[in-house]
PLY file of the C-alpha trace (Angstrom):
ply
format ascii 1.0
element vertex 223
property float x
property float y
property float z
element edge 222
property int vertex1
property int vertex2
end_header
-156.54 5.65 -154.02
-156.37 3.02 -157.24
-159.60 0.60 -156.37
-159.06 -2.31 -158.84
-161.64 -5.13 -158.85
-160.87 -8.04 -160.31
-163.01 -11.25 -161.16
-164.20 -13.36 -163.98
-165.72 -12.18 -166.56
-169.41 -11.73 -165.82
-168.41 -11.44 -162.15
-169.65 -8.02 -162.07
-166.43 -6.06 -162.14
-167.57 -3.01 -164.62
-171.52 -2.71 -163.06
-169.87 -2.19 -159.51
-167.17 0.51 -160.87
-169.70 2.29 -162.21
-171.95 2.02 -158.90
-169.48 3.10 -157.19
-168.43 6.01 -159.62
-172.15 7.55 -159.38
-171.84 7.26 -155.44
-168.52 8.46 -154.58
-168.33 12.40 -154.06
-164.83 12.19 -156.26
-164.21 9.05 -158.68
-162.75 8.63 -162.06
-163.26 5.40 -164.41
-160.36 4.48 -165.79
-160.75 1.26 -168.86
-157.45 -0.13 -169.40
-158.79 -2.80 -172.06
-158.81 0.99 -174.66
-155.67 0.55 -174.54
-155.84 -2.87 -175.67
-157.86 -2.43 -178.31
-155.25 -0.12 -179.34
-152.52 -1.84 -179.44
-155.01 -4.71 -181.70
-155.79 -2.35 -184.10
-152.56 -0.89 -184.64
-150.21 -3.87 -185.21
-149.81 -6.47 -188.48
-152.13 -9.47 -187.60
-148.74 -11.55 -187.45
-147.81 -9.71 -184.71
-150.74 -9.70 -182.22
-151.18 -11.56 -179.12
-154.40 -14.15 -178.30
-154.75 -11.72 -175.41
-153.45 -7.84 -175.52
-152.49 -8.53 -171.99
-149.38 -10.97 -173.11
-148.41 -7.66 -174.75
-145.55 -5.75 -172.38
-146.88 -2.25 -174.07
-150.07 -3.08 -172.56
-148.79 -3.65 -169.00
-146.86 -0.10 -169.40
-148.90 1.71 -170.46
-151.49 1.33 -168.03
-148.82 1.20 -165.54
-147.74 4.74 -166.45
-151.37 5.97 -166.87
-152.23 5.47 -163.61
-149.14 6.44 -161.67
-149.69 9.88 -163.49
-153.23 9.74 -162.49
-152.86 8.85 -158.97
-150.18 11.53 -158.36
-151.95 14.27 -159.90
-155.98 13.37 -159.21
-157.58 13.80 -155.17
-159.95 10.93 -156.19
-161.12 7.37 -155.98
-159.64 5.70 -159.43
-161.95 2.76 -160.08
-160.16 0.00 -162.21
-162.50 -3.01 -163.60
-160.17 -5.41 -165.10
-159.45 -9.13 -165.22
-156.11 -10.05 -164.12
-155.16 -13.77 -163.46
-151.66 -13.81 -164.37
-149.78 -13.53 -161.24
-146.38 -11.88 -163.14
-149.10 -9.10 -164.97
-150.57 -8.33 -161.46
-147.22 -7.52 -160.16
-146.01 -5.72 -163.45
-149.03 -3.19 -162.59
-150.20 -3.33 -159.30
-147.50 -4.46 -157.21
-145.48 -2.38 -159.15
-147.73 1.11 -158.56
-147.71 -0.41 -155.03
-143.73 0.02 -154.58
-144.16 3.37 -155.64
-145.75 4.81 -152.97
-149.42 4.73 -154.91
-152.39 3.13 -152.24
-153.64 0.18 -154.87
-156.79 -1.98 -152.97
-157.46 -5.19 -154.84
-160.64 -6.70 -154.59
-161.89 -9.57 -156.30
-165.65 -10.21 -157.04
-165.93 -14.15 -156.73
-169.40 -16.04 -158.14
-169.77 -19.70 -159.21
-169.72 -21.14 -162.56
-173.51 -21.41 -162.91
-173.44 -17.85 -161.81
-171.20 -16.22 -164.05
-172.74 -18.08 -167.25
-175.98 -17.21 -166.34
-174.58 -13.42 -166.65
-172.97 -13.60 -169.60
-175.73 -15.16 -171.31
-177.77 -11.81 -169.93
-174.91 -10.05 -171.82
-175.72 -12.45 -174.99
-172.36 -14.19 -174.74
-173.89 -17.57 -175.74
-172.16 -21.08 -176.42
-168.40 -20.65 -176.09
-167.40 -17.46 -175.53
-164.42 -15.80 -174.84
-165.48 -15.13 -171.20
-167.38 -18.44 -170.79
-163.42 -20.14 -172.10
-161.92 -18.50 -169.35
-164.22 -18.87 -166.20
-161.68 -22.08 -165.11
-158.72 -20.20 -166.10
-159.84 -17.09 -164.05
-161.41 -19.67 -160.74
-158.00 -21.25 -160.92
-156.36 -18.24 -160.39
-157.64 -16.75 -158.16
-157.93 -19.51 -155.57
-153.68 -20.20 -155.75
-152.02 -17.47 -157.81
-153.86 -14.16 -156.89
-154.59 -13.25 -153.41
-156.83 -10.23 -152.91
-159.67 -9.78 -150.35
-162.89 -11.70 -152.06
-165.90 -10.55 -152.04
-169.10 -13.33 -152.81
-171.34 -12.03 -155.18
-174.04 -14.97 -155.54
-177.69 -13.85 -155.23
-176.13 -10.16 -153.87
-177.92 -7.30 -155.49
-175.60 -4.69 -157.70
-176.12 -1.98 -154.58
-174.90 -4.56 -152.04
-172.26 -5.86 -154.03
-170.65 -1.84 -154.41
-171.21 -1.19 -150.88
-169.57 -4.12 -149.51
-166.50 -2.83 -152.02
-167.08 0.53 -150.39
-167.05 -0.47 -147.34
-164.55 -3.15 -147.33
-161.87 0.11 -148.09
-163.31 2.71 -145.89
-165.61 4.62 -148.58
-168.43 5.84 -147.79
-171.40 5.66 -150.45
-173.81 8.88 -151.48
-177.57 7.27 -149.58
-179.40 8.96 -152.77
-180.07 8.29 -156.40
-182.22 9.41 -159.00
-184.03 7.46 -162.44
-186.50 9.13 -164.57
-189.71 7.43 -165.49
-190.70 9.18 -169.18
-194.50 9.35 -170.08
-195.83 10.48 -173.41
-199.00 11.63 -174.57
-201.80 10.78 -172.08
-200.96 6.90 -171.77
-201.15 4.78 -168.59
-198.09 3.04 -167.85
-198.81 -0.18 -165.29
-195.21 -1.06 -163.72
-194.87 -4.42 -162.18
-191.27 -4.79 -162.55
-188.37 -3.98 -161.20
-186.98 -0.31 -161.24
-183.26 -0.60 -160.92
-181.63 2.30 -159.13
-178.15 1.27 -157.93
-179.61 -1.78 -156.86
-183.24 -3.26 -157.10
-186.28 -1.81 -155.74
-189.24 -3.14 -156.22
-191.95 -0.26 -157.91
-195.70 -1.65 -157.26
-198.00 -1.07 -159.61
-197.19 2.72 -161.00
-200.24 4.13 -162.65
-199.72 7.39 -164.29
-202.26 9.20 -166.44
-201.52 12.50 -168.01
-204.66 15.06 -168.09
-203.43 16.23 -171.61
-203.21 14.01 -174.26
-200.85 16.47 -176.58
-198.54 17.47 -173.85
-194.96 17.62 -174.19
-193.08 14.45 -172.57
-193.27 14.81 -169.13
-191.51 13.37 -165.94
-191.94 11.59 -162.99
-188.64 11.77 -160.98
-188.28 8.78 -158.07
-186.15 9.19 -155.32
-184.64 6.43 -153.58
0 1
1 2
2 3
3 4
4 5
5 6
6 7
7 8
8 9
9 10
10 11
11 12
12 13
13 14
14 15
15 16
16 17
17 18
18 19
19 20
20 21
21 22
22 23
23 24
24 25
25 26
26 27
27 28
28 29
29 30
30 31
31 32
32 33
33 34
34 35
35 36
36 37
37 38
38 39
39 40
40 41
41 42
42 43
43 44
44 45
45 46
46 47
47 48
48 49
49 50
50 51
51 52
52 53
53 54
54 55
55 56
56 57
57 58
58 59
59 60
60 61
61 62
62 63
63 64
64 65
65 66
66 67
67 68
68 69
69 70
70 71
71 72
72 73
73 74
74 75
75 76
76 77
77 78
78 79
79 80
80 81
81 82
82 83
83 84
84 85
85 86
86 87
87 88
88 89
89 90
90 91
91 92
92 93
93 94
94 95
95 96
96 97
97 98
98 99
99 100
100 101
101 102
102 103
103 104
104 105
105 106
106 107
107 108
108 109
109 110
110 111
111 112
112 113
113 114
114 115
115 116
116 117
117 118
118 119
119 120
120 121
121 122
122 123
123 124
124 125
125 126
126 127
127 128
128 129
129 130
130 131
131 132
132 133
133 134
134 135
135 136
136 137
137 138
138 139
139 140
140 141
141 142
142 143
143 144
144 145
145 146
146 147
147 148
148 149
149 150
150 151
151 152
152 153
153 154
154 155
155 156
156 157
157 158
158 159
159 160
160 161
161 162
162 163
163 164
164 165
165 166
166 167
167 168
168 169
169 170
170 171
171 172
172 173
173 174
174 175
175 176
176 177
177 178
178 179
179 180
180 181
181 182
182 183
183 184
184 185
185 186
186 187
187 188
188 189
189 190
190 191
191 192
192 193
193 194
194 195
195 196
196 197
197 198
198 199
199 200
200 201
201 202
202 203
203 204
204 205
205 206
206 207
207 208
208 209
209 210
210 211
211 212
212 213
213 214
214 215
215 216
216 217
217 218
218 219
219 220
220 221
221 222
């Protein structure tokens, strides 16, 4: 199965493929801007595109790279990518689709105020390239790109995977694992957030190490 999730940018798209890549027994990341940046970097400035995606290569390529993956790999193939132009999304996916290849499309939908709030997280401030495209992408995907939607406003990251997950039959590991590092006798108070493929809240940790010139130590949390 080819899981592509599609949204704005800041929409989530890459945090939930990974998610979901940790949590699935069998799942492979696959990043088809590298071949984008690619096909930037190898061509005469005269000759490149606003947007690698206006380039054909770009659409065949990936189109080829994931028809060979999804014949020869018994996995999930997670695919975080933007893709509002309704001729691109049939170059690729309806395209792999015709073949034979099981392609779910999901997009991750949030509101304006939303997604610039998360790009400015990502220090994309004033007008950046994915700020210039939030109408462009909204626009899209309400008349030219129809794919189940999933609302991620005030979801956390873990609920926002497992309603992916769940929305095409997957079925998500119930574990994870972080590592809290301590050096050298110190007290570390915690009164923040631990994040853990989604957001737990850690009271108050107080951890004091008996000897001062230990080696780092550990303290493994289980979710």
């Amino acid at each position: 199965m080819i899981l592509w999730i599609n949204g704005a940018f800041g929409s989530g798209k890459t945090t939930c493929a990974k998610i979901l890549e940790k949590q699935l027994p069998n799942a492979f990341l696959y990043d088809p801007e590298q071949a984008g940046f690619f096909i930037r970097n190898q061509l005469p400035e005269s000759l490149q595109q606003s947007d690698f995606q206006h380039h054909p290569e770009w659409r065949e390529f990936n189109y080829q790279m994931l028809l060979k993956i999804a014949t020869s790999f018994d996995g999930v193939i997670l695919v975080p990518m933007t893709l509002v132009d309704a001729t691109y999304v049939d170059e690729i996916i309806g395209r792999l689709q015709r073949e034979g290849v099981d392609v779910r499309h999901i997009i991750l939908e949030a509101n304006r105020r939303t997604l610039v709030k998360r790009l400015n997280k990502r220090f994309e401030w004033f007008s950046s390239w994915g700020k210039s495209q939030i109408d462009r992408c909204q626009s899209a995907f309400e008349s030219d790109i129809h794919a189940e939607k999933i609302v991620t406003d005030y979801q956390s990251k873990q609920n926002v995977a497992r309603a992916v997950a769940q929305h095409v039959g997957l079925t998500l590991s119930s574990k994870c694992f972080r590592f809290i590092h301590f050096f050298h006798g110190f007290v570390f108070p915690l009164d923040n957030k631990l994040a853990c493929m989604g957001e737990i809240q850690l009271h108050r940790l107080t951890c004091r190490i008996g000897q001062p010139h230990a080696a780092e130590q550990q303290l493994a949390v289980t979710i």
